[in-house]
Biotite code that builds the C-alpha atoms (Angstrom):
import biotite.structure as struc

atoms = struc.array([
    struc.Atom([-13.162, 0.824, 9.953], chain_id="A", res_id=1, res_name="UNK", atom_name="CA", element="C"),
    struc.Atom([-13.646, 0.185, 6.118], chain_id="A", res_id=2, res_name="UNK", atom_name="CA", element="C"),
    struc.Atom([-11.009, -2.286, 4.611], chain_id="A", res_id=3, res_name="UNK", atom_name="CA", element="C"),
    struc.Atom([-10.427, -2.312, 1.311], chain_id="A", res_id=4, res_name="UNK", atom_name="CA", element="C"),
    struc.Atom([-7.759, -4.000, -0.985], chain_id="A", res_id=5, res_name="UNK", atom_name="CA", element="C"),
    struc.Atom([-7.138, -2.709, -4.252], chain_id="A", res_id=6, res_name="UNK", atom_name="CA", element="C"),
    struc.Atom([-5.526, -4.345, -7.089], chain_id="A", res_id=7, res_name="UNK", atom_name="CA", element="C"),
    struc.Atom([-3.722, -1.845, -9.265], chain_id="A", res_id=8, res_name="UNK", atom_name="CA", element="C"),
    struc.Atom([-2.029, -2.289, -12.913], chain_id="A", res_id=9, res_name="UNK", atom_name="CA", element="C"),
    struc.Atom([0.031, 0.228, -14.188], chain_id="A", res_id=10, res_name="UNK", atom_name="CA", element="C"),
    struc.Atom([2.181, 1.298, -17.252], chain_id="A", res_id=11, res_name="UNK", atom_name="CA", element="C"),
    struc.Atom([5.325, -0.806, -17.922], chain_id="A", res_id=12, res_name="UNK", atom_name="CA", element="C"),
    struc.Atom([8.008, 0.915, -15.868], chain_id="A", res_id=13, res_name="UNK", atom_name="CA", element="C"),
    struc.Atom([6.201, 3.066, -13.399], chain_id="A", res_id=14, res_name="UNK", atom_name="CA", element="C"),
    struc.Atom([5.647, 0.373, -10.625], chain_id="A", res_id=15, res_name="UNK", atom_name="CA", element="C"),
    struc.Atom([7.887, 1.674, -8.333], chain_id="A", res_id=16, res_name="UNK", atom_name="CA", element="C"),
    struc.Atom([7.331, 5.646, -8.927], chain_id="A", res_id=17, res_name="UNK", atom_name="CA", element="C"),
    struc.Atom([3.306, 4.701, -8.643], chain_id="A", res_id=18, res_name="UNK", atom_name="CA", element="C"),
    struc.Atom([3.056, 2.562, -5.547], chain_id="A", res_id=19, res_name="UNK", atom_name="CA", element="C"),
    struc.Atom([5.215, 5.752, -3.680], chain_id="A", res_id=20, res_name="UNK", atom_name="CA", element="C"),
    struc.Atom([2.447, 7.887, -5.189], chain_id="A", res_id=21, res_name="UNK", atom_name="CA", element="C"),
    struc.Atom([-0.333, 6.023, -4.204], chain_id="A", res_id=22, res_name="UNK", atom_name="CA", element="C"),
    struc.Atom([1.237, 5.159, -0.416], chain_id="A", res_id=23, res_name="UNK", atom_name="CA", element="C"),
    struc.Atom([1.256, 9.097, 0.081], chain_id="A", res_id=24, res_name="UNK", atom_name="CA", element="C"),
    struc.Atom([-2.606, 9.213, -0.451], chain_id="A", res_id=25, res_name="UNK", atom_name="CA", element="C"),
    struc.Atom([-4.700, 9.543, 3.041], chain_id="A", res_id=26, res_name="UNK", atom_name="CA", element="C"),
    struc.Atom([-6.234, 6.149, 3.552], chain_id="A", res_id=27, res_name="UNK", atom_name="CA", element="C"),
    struc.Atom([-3.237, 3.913, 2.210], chain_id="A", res_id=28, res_name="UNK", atom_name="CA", element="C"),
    struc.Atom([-2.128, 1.846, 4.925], chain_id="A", res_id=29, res_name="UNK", atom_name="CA", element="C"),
    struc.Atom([0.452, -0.104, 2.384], chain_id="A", res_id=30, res_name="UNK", atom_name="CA", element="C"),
    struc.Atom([1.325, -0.913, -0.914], chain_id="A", res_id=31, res_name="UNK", atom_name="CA", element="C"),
    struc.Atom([2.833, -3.931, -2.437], chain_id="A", res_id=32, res_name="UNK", atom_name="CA", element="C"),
    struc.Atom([4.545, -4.710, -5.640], chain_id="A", res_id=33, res_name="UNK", atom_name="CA", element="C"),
    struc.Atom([2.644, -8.362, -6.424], chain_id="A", res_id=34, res_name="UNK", atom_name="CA", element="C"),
    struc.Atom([3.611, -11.177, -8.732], chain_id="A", res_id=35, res_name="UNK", atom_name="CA", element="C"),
    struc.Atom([-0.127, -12.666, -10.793], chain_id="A", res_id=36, res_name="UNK", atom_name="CA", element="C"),
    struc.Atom([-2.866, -10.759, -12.248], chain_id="A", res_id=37, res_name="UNK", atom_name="CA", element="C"),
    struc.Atom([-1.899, -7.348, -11.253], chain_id="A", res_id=38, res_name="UNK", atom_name="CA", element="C"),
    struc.Atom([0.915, -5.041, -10.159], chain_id="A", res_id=39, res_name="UNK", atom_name="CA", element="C"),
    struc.Atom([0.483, -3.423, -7.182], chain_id="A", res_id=40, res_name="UNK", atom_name="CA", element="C"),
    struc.Atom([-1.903, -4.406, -4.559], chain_id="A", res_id=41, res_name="UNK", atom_name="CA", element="C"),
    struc.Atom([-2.626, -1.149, -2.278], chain_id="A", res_id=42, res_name="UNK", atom_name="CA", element="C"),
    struc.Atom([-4.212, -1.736, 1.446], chain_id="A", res_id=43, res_name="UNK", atom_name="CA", element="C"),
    struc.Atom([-7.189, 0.794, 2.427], chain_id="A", res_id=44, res_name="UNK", atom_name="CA", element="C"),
    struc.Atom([-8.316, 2.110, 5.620], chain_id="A", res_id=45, res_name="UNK", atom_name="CA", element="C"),
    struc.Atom([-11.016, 4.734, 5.867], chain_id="A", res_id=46, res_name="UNK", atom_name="CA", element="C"),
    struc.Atom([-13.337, 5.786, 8.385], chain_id="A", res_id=47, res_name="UNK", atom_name="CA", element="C"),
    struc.Atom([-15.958, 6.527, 6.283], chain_id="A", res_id=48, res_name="UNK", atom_name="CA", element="C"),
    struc.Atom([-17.472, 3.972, 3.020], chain_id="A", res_id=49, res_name="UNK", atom_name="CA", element="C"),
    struc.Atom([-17.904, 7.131, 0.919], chain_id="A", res_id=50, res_name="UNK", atom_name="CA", element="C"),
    struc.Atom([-14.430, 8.266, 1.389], chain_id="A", res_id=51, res_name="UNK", atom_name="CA", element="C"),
    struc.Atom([-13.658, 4.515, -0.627], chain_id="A", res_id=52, res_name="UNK", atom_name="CA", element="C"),
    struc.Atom([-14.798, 6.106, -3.769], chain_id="A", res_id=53, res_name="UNK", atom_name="CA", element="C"),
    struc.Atom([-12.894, 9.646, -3.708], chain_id="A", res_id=54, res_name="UNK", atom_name="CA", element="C"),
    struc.Atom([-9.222, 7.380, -2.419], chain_id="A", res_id=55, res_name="UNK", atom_name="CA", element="C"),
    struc.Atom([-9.952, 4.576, -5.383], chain_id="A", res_id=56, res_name="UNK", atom_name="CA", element="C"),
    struc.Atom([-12.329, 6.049, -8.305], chain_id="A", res_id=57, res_name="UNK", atom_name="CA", element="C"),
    struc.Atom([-11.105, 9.677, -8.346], chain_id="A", res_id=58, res_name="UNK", atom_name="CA", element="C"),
    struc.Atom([-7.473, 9.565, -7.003], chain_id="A", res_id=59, res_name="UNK", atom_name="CA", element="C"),
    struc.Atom([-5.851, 6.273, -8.051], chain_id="A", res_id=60, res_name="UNK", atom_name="CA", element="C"),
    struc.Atom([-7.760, 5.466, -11.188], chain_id="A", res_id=61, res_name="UNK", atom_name="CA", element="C"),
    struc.Atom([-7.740, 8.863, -12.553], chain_id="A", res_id=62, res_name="UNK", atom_name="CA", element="C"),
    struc.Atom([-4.110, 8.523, -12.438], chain_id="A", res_id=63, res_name="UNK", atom_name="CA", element="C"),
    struc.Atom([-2.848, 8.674, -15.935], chain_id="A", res_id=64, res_name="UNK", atom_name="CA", element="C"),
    struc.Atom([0.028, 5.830, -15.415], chain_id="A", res_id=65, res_name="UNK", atom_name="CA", element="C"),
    struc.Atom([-2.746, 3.412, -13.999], chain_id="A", res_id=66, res_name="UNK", atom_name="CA", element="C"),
    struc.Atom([-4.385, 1.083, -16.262], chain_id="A", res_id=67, res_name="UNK", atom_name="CA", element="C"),
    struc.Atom([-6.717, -0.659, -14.193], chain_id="A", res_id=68, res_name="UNK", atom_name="CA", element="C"),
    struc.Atom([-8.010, -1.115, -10.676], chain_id="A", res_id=69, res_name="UNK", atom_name="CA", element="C"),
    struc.Atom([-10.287, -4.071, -8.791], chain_id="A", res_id=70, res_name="UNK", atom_name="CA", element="C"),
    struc.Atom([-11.435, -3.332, -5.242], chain_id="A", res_id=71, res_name="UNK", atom_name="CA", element="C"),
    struc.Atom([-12.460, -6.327, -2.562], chain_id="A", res_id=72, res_name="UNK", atom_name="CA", element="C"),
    struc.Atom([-14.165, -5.164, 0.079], chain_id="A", res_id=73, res_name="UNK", atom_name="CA", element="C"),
    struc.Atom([-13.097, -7.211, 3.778], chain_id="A", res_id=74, res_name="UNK", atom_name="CA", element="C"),
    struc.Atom([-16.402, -8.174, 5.763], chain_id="A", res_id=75, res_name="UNK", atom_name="CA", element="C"),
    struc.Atom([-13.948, -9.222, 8.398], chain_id="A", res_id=76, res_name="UNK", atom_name="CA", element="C"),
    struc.Atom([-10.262, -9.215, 9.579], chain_id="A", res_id=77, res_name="UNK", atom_name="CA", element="C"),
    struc.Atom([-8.458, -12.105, 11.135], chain_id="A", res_id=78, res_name="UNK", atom_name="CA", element="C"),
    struc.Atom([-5.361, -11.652, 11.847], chain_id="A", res_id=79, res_name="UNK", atom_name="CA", element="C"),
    struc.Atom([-2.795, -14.187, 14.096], chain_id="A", res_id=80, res_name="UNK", atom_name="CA", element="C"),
    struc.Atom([-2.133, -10.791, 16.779], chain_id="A", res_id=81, res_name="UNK", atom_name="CA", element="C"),
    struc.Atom([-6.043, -10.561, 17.042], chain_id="A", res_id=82, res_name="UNK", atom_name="CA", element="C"),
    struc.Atom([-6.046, -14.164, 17.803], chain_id="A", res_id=83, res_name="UNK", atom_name="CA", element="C"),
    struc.Atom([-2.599, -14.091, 20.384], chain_id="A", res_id=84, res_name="UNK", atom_name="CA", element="C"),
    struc.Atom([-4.849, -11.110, 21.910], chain_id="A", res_id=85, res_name="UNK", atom_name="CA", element="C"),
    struc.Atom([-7.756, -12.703, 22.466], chain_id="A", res_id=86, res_name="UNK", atom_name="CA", element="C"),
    struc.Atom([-6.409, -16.009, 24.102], chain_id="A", res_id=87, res_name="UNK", atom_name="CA", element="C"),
    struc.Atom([-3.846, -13.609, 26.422], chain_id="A", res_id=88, res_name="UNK", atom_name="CA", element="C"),
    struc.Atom([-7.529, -12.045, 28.228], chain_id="A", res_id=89, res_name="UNK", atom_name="CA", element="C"),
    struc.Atom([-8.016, -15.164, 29.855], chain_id="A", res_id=90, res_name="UNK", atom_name="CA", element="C"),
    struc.Atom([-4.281, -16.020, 30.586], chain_id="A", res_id=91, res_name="UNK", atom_name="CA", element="C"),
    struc.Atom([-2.795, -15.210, 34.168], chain_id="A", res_id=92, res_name="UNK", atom_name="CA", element="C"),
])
């Protein structure tokens, strides 16, 4: 699984409108409205790495209301239910 996060800024006034646009794209796991450098930060999850380029480059970018985007790859996910998981095999 490819995870992606992508930081998103938009035109004044479209935050909300945009992040519903962008959650409906295949691939979007979740957006978020963000305080700091940016406006939205979107969650990807694709099955494919080339698919990363049509979601972010072609869909969300080309997107007249959006200004900018930066995408960070993940190498690796850790998350505290992975960990719970992982102790709870050798439990009984």
């Amino acid at each position: 699984m490819i995870t992606a996060l992508v930081e998103i800024d938009v035109e004044r006034g479209r935050v909300a409108e945009t992040a519903q646009r962008i959650v409906d794209i295949e691939g979007m796991a979740e957006v978020w409205s963000v305080t700091g450098g940016c406006d939205l930060v979107a969650l990807v999850k694709l099955h494919e790495f080339d698919a990363l380029a049509e979601v972010v480059a072609e869909t969300v970018a080309a997107m007249p209301e959006v200004l900018r985007t930066n995408t960070v790859l993940a190498f690796k996910v850790y998350s505290k239910q992975d960990l719970e998981e992982s102790f709870a095999v050798g439990a009984g």
